[in-house]
C-alpha positions in Angstrom: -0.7 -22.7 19.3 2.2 -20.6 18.1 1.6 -17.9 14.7 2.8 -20.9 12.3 0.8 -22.8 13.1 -2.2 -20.2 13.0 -0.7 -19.0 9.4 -0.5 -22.8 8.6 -4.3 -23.2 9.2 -5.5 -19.7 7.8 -4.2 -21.3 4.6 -5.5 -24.2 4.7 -8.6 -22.7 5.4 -8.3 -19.7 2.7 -9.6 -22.2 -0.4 -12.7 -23.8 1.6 -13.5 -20.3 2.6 -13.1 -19.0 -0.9 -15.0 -21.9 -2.0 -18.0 -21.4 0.5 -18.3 -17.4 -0.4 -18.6 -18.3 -4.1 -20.8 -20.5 -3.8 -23.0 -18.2 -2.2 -22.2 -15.3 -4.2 -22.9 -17.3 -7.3 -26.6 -18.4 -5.9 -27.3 -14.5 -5.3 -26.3 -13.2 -8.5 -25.8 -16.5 -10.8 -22.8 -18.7 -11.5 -21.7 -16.9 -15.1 -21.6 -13.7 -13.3 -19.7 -14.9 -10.5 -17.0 -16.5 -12.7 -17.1 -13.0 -14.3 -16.1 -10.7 -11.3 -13.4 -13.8 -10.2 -12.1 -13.2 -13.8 -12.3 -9.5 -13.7 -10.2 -9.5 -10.2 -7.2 -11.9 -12.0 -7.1 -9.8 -14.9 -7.2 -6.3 -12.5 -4.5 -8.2 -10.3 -2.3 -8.2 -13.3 -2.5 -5.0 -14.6 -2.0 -3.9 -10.9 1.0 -6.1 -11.1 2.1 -4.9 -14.5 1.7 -1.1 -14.2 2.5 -0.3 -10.4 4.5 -3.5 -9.2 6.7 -3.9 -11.9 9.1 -0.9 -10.2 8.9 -2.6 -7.3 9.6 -6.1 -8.0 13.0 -4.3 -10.1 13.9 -3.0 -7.3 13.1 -6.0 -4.5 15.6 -8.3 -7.5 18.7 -5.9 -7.6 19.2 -5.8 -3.7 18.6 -9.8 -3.6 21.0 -10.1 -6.2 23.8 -7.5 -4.5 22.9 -9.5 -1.2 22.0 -6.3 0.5 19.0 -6.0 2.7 19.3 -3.0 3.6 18.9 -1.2 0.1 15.1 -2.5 0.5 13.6 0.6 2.3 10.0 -0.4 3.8 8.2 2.2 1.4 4.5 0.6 2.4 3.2 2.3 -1.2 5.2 -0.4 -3.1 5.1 -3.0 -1.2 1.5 -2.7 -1.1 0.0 -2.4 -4.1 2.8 -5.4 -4.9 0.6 -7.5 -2.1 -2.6 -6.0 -3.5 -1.8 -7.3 -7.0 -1.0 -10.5 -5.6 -4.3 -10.8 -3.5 -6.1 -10.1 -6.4 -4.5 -12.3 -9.1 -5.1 -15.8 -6.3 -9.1 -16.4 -7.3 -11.8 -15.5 -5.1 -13.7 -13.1 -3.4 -11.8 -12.7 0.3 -8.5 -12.1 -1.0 -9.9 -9.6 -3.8 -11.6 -8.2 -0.2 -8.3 -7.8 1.4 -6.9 -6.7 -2.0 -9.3 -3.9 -2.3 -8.3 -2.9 1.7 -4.3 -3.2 1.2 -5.0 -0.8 -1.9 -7.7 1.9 0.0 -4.5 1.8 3.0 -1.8 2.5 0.8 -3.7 5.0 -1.2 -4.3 6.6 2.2 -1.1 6.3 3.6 0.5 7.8 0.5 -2.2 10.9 0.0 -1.0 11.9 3.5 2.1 13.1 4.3 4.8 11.0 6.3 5.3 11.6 9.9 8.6 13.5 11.0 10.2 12.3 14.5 11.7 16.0 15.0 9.1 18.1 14.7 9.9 20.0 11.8 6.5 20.7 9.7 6.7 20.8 5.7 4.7 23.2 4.4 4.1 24.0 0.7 5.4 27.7 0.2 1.8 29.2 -0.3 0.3 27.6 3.4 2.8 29.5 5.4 4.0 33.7 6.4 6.6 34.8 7.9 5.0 36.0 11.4 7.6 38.4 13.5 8.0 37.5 16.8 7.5 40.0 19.5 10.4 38.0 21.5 13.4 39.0 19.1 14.4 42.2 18.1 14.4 43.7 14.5 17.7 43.0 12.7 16.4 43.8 9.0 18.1 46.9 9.3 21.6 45.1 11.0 22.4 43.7 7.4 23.4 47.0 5.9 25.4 48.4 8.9 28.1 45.5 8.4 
């Protein structure tokens, strides 16, 4: 079977799954508070939505409208706490799961710094010294001889 057709079942699947985990979670901890934490993840998924999305989304509708593509950049921070919010707002307790992961990666993606391809290391100005290097000679002195 080809990925569509995967994707196609997975969500097929997704509200029988949903279903099945609710109904167990509501026979552990009863069906009012179940209903409850499904509530709590819609109403999280649009403040999400509301508060950090709402940049993005702006931003995804002026470069449909200008028909440019390439004014999206991939920035994985806003794209996914724009999928978290969706995962969270669709009812049920395996998407606010995945919600809750998208959110924990992006957080962690974002706390570190980005990866640079040419090996140039950004330092704050306090984490680094000048160190001299034994190799070169001394030119402080060079400046006020021209």
């Amino acid at each position: 079977m080809n990925v569509a057709k995967w994707l196609l079942l997975a969500l097929l699947a997704l509200p029988l799954a949903e279903l099945a985990v609710f109904i167990w979670v509501a026979s552990q901890i009863g069906f009012a508070l179940a209903l409850m934490l499904v509530l709590a993840g819609m109403v999280a998924g649009g403040l999400v939505l509301r508060h950090a999305g709402g940049s993005h989304i702006a931003r995804v509708r002026v470069a449909l409208d200008q028909g440019s593509f390439t004014a999206l950049q991939a920035d994985g921070r806003g794209g996914g706490i724009l999928l978290a919010g969706i995962l969270l707002i669709i009812p049920g307790f395996i998407t606010d799961a995945l919600a809750l992961l998208v959110l924990a990666g992006t957080v962690f993606r974002q706390s570190r710094p980005p990866a640079r391809g040419d090996g140039v290391v950004d330092l704050e100005p306090e984490q680094w010294q000048r160190v001299p290097d034994p190799v070169l000679p001394d030119r402080r002195g060079d400046d006020n001889k021209r």
